[in-house]
N, C-alpha and C positions, 0 to 999 in steps of 0.2 A: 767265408761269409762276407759281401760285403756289407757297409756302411750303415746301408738303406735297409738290409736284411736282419743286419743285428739292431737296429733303432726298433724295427718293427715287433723283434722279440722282445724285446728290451718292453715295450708299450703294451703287448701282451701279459707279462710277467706282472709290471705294476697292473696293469687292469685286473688282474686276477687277486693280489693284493689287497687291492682297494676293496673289492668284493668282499674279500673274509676281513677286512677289519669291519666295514659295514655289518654284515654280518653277526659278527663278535659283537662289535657295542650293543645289538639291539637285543642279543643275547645275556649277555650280562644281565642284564635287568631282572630276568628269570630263573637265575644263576644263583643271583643273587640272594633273590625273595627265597627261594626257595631250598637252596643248598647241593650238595653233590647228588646225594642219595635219594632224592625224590626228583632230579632232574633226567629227564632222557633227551635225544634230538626230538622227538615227537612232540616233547610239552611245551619246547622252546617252540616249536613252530607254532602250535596252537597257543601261544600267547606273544606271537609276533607274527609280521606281515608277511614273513618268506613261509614257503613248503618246507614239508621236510623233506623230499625229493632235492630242492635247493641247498639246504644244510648239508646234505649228504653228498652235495656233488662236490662242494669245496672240505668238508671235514668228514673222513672217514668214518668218526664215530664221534662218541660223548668223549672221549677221554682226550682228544685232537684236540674238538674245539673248546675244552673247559682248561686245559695247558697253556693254547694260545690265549683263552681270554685272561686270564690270571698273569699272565708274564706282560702280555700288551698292559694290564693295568698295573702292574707294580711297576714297569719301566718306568710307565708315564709317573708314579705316582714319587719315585727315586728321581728323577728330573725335576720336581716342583718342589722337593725339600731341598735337593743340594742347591737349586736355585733359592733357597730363603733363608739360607747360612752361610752363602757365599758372600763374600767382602766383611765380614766381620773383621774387627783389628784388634781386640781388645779377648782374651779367654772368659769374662764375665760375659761380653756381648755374644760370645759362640756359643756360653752354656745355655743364655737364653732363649739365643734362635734355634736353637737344636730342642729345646721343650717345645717354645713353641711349634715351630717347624711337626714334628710329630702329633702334635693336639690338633693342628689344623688340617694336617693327612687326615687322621682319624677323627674328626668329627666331617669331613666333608662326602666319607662315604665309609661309613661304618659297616654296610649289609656285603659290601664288598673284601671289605678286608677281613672280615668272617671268611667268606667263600674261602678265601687265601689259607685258612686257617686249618679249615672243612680240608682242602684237597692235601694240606701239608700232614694233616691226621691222614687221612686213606693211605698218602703213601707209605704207611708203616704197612697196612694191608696188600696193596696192590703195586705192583713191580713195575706196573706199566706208567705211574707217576714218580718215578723215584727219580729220573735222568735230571727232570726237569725242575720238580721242585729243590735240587738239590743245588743247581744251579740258578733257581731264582734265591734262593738262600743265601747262595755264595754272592752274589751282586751285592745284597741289602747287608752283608756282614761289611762287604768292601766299602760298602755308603758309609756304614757306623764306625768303619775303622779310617777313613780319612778323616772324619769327626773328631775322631780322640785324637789323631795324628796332629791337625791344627789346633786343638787345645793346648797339646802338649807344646808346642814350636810358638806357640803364642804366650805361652806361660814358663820359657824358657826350662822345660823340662823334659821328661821322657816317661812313655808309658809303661807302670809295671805290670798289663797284664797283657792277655796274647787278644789277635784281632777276635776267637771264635768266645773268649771269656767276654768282651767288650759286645759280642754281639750278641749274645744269651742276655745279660744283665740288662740292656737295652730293648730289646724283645720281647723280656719278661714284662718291664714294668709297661712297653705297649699294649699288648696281649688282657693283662689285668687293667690295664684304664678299656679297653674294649671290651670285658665283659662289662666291667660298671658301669659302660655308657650305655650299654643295651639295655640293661635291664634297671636305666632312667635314673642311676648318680647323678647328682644335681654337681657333683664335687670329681669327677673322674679324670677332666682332663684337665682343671687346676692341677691335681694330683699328680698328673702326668708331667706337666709342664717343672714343678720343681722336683720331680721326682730324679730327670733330667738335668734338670740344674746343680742339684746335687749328685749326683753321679759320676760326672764330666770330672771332677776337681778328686776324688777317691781313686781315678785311674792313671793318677801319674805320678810320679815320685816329687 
């Protein structure tokens, strides 16, 4: 292949990319409001500008494009927290931005991080989301666990529990400040934020 051949594949492949991220984002929105269960390709399209002859030419089905929408958004959403506890020097200042950092994920798109929730439940049901969430799991456990990791190395110690106990214990207390922000705790993601702060400092010897 030359040069000129493989450039031009190359510009195909992102073009085709760029479609299903476009796509995806306007999807979400639908995804969102509405949940796994009452979502098909059909609704998404009648509540966005593409066909679903469109939907359907880039994502094979619902469970394609609600994978990719969920993994693109928790990428992006594990990029803007490790971005907000990065350069910390101090294990006080980690435990903070690591509350914060989480209160600000989850207050900036709460109907989203539901979704996340919605498809991490079906795959106890359905086989065909197990690859995936299992592997977006494992990302956000890796997030929480260099978390602890810099506490620990910042506060001259060592973690006693394992990265998937550090990543329940974390999870959880997410998980429960996002029910009580849905359902309009005026105190949920205070709660969050020192819930974190206290947390951080229990997992190290």
């Amino acid at each position: 292949m030359s040069p000129s051949t493989s450039t031009r594949a190359r510009s195909g492949v992102d073009k085709v990319e760029d479609r299903r991220r476009e796509l995806a984002d306007a999807a979400l929105v639908t995804l969102a409001d509405l949940g796994y269960a009452r979502t098909s390709l059909r609704t998404i399209a009648e509540n966005t500008a593409f066909s679903h002859g469109l939907l359907h030419y880039y994502f094979a089905d619902k469970t394609e494009l609600i994978t990719y929408c969920v993994r693109r958004f928790k990428t992006t959403c594990a990029a803007q927290y490790e971005g907000l506890v990065a350069g910390e020097s101090t294990p006080d200042g980690l435990a903070t931005a690591c509350g914060d950092g989480l209160a600000a994920t989850l207050a900036d798109a709460p109907l989203l991080h539901r979704l996340w929730y919605d498809l991490r439940a079906q795959s106890m049901f359905e086989q065909a989301y197990r690859e995936d969430v299992a592997e977006i799991d494992g990302s956000l456990q890796d997030m929480m666990w260099r978390v602890v990791r810099g506490y620990a190395e910042l506060a001259g110690t060592e973690p006693t529990c394992t990265p998937s106990a550090a990543y329940a214990m974390f999870d959880g207390l997410f998980q429960q400040a996002l029910h009580r922000h849905l359902a309009g705790s005026a105190t949920a993601l205070d709660d969050l934020r020192t819930g974190c702060r206290e947390l951080l400092p229990r997992l190290v010897s």
